[in-house]
Every structure is written in C-alpha cells, then in structure tokens.
N, C-alpha and C positions, 0 to 999 in steps of 0.2 A: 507154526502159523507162517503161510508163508508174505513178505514184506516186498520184497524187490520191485513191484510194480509203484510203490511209493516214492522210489530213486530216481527222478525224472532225467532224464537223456541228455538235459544241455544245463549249465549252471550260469548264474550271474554273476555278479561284481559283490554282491553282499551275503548271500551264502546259501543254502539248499537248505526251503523249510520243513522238509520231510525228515530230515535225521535225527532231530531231538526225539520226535514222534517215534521213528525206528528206534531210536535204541531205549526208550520207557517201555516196547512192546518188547524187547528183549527181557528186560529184567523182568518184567512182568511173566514170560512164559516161563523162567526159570522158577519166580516164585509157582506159579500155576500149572504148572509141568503142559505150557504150552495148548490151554483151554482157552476157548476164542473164549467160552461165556464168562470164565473169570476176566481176561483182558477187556471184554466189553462193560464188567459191571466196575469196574474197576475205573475206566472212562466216567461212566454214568454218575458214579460217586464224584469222582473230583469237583464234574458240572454243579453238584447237589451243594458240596463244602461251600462252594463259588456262591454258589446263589444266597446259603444261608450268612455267609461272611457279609456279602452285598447288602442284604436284609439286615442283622443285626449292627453294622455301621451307620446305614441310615436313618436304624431305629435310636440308635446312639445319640446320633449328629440332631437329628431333626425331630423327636419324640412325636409321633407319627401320631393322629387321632383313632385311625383305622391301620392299625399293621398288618391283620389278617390280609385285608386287600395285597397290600403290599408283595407279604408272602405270596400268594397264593397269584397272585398274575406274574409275578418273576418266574415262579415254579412251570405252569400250566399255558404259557401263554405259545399258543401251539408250534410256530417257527422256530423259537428258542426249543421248546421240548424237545423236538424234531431231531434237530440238529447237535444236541446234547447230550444225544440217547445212543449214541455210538463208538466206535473207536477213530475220533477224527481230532482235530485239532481247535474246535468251539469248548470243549472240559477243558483246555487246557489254558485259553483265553479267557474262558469266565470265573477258573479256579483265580488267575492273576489279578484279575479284575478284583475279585473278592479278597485277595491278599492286602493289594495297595490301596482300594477302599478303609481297610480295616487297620492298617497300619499308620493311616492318617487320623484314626477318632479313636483307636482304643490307648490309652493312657498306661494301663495298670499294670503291663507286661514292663520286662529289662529291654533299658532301650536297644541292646543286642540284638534281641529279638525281633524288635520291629522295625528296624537296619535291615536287615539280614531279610526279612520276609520281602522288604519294599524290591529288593536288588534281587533275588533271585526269583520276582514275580515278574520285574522286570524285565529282566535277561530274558525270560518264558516269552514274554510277547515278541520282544526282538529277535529273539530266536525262529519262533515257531510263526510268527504273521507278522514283516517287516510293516506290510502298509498300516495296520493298525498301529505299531510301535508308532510311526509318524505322522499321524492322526490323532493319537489319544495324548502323547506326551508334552506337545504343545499345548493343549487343551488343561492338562493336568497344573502343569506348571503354573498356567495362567491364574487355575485355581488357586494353588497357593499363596500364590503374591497377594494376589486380591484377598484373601484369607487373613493375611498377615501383615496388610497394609489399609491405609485410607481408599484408596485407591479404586476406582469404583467397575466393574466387573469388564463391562464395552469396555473402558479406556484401556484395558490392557490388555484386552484381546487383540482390538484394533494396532496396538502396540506388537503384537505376536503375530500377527499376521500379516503387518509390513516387515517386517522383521525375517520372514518365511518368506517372501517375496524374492527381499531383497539375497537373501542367500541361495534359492531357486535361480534367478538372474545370474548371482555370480558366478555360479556350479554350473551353469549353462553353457556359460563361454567354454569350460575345460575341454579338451580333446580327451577324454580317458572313459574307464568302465564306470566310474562313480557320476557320470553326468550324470542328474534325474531324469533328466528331460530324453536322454537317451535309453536309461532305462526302463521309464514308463511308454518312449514308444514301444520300447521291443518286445515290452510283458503283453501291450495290447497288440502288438504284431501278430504273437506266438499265438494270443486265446482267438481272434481272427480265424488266424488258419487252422487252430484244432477243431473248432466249431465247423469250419467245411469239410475237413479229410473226415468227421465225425460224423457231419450231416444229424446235428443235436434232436434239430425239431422245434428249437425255441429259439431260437439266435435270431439276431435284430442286428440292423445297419445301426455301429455305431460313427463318427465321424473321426476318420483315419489319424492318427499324432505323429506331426513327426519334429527331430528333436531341435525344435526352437519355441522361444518365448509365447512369438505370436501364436504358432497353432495349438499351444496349451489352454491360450485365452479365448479362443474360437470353442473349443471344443467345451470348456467348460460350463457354457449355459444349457446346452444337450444333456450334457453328461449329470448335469443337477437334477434336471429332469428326467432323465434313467433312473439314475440312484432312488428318485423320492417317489416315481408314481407308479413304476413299470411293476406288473405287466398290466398293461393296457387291454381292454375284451380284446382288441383284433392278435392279442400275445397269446390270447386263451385255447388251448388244443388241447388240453382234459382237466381233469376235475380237481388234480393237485395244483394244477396250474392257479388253477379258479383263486384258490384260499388264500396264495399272499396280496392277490387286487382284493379282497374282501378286508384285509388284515390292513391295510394303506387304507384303506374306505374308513373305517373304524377308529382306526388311531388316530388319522387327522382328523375328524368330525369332533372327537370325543377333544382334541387339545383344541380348536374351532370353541366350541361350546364353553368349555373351562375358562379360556381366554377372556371373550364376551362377559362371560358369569362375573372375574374377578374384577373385569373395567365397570362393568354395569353397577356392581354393590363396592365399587371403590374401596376395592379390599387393600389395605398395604402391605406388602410383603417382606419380611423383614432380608437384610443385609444379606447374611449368610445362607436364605433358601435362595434369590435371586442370583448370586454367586453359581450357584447348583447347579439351577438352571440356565445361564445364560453359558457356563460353560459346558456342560450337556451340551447344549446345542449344536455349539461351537464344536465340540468331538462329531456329533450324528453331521452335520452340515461337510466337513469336512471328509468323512467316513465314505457318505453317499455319493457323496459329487464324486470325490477319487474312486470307486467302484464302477460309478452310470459311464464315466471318462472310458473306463478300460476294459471293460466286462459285455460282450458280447451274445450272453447264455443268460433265459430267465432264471433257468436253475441254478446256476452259480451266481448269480447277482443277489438273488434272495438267500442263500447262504453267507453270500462275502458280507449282508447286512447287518446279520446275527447281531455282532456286538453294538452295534447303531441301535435296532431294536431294545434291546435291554435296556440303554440308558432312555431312549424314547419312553418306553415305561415307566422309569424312574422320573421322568419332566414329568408327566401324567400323573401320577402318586401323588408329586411335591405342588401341583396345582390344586388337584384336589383336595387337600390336605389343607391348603386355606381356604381353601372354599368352605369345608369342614368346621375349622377352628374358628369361622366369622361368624360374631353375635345374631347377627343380623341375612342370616345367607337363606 
C-alpha cells in the first residue's frame, strides 16, 4: 500500500504527524500481506474499542438512566462515523480518548496497567494531533484537580487558562521554532496557501495571524465563530457540505432546550456531572476556536472537529441524563 504521499514536504519545530500513522500501516500490511481492506478494518475497529471504552467509563462514572442512547449516538452519529470509518488518524484519537477515559474510572485492573494505558494513549495524541494534545490536556488536568479537590470546576479552569495565557505570552517573546505564536501563524499560513494552489471549493477568508500577542487576540473572536457555526448556507456548494450546518443546527438547539429544561425544573446537578461538563466544554471551546483560528477549508474544519463533537455528545447525554433522573421532569 503505497504511504509516501502522507510524508508531507516541510516539517516543524514539534514533529511530523503522519509517521506514527506510516508506520502502524507498515505493521499492519506485514500482518495482512498488505490488504488495504484489512488495514482499513483494522482502523475501523480501533474507532469501535474507543467508542466502547468511552461508553463503558461513563457508564462507570455516571450510571447513565439511558445508556442505549448513549451508545448508539457515539457510535452512529454521522460526522464521527464518517471520519472513523477509514485509515486516518480520528481511530487513533478516539481509541486514546477511550484509553485515558477508562483509566481514570475503572479500578479493578494492576495499577500497571492503567499507568501504562493513560501514557501510551497519551503519547498517541501527542504524537499523531499535537493541537488536540494542547487542547484536551489542559482540559483533562483541570478535571482531575477538581475531581480530587473542594475546588469547584470554573475556579480552576479559570486558573488553567490564565495560566495558558501566561505561558502563550512568555513563549511569545522567544526568537526560536517553539514559539506558539509563530507556529500557529505558519500552520495557518501553509492551509492558506494549499487551499489556493488547490482551489478547494470551500475555503473562507479567515483573518491572517501573525506572530504576536495582539493578533492572536483579534483573530480569536472569528475564529470561535468558525469553529462553532461554519459552514454557514452561503458555505453550502453541495449536499455533503449541507450535513455539518444541519449537525450545528441540531446539537445546539438540542443543548439550547436541555439547558432551559434543567433551569426551568431547577434540577441540581451533582458535583461530579458538572465537573464533566464544564470541562467538556472547556476541551470543545478550546478545540473549535483553535481550528475556526487556523483552518481555512469547510472540509478540514469539520474533520479537525471530530474530537470536539464526540465530547459535545457526551455534554448532551450528561444533560439529558438529569433531565432523566428528575422526579419531577
């Protein structure tokens, strides 16, 4: 099977996330003497492991009233499908996700094992989709503390994120490859100009980054607005296009509705679902905005979401789910 075109032509300061991907499809065609359809179903399964991991941690953690739902919208919910159903790097994303979910609720394993799972699910993300690694770990962390402390969910996010600021600022000053700020113009530089020498068919003006403080801060009320709405009808140029504005339409109406539901029957949410949620969020909020920031193509924007998506889902579930559990709903 041939790989080379996954080698992309210029590399950066943090590493090339094509190569884990290359060399799992190496091993893979030695086991499979080099059958796409093995290497593809092989992809397809990791996604599945992921999802089910995903699934039985928060069936764990949160004793769900409706787990079917649960299953069955992780599994089938069609962007995720989509994007899960191939030899790409989202199986690889959602198997991790599914790891380090599952290594924080299941107990019963040697703690060896659930060491060893969290670090090498780890590594995976870092590896294979640096912006999610700095995205979701923040996010994660926050959870724990809050988990593990009085500590009440905002206050330490808000703690996490000056904190991210303040290290963003000082990594700014550097003259080197590790500046963020120089890195993130150059990533949105590069999708820029492949989206013209490509001529996509879906690419949008995004507002240009270049590397300092202020125009990170400019750019990011745009770029929230990319991440969370797009594509917008005037984005729409056929009928795949059409399904992620319907998929935006629906999932925020439905978290809309829930919302309302839970203030209106003054449901109380306990400690640890609010924990869930408010650092969900805090992952998708961060996710979107650094995507709508850099991301130029409606088709790569609503792939770059994917992982955003999933946990959106999971904020939807665990709203639902009190909505559910309320005497009185």
């Amino acid at each position: 099977m041939e790989m080379n075109n996954w080698d992309t032509s210029y590399k950066n300061s943090l590493m090339n996330e094509s190569r884990l991907l290359i060399k799992i499809n190496a091993i893979l065609n030695i086991i499979g003497l080099k059958n796409y359809f093995f290497n593809s179903i092989s992809f397809i399964l990791m996604a599945f492991v992921g999802e089910f991991l995903i699934f039985k941690s928060l069936i764990v953690k949160f004793k769900f009233k409706n787990p079917k739902i649960l299953f069955w919208s992780l599994l089938l919910f069609p962007s995720i499908f989509l994007w899960s159903s191939g030899i790409l790097k989202e199986p690889l994303i959602i198997l991790s996700f599914g790891l380090i979910l599952n290594s924080l609720t299941v107990r019963r394993r040697a703690k060896w094992i659930i060491i060893s799972s969290f670090i090498i699910a780890s590594l995976i993300i870092f590896k294979v989709k640096f912006y999610i690694f700095i995205c979701f770990f923040p996010a994660l962390i926050s959870y724990i503390i809050s988990e593990k402390t009085k500590f009440k969910a905002l206050r330490i996010i808000f703690t996490v994120c000056a904190i991210i600021a303040v290290i963003i600022f000082a990594m700014g000053k550097m003259n080197n490859s590790f500046n963020p700020l120089k890195i993130l113009s150059q990533k949105q530089n590069d999708f820029i100009t492949l989206s013209e020498l490509f001529d996509t068919g879906s690419a949008f003006k995004i507002i240009p980054i270049e590397p300092n403080i202020n125009s990170l801060i400019k750019a990011i009320p745009m770029g929230a607005i990319n991440g969370f709405f797009r594509p917008f009808p005037n984005n729409i140029n056929n009928l795949l296009q059409l399904f992620p504005m319907i998929e935006n339409m629906l999932l925020y109406l439905m978290i809309l509705y829930l919302f309302f539901k839970i203030l209106f029957l003054k449901i109380k949410i306990k400690k640890d679902v609010k924990n869930a949620l408010w650092n969900s969020l805090f992952f998708i909020i961060m996710l979107f905005t650094l995507t709508g920031v850099s991301t130029p193509v409606i088709g790569a924007l609503v792939r770059y979401k994917v992982p955003g998506l999933l946990f959106l889902i999971i904020v939807i579930n665990l709203m639902y789910d009190q909505f559910k559990k309320h005497p009185t709903k």
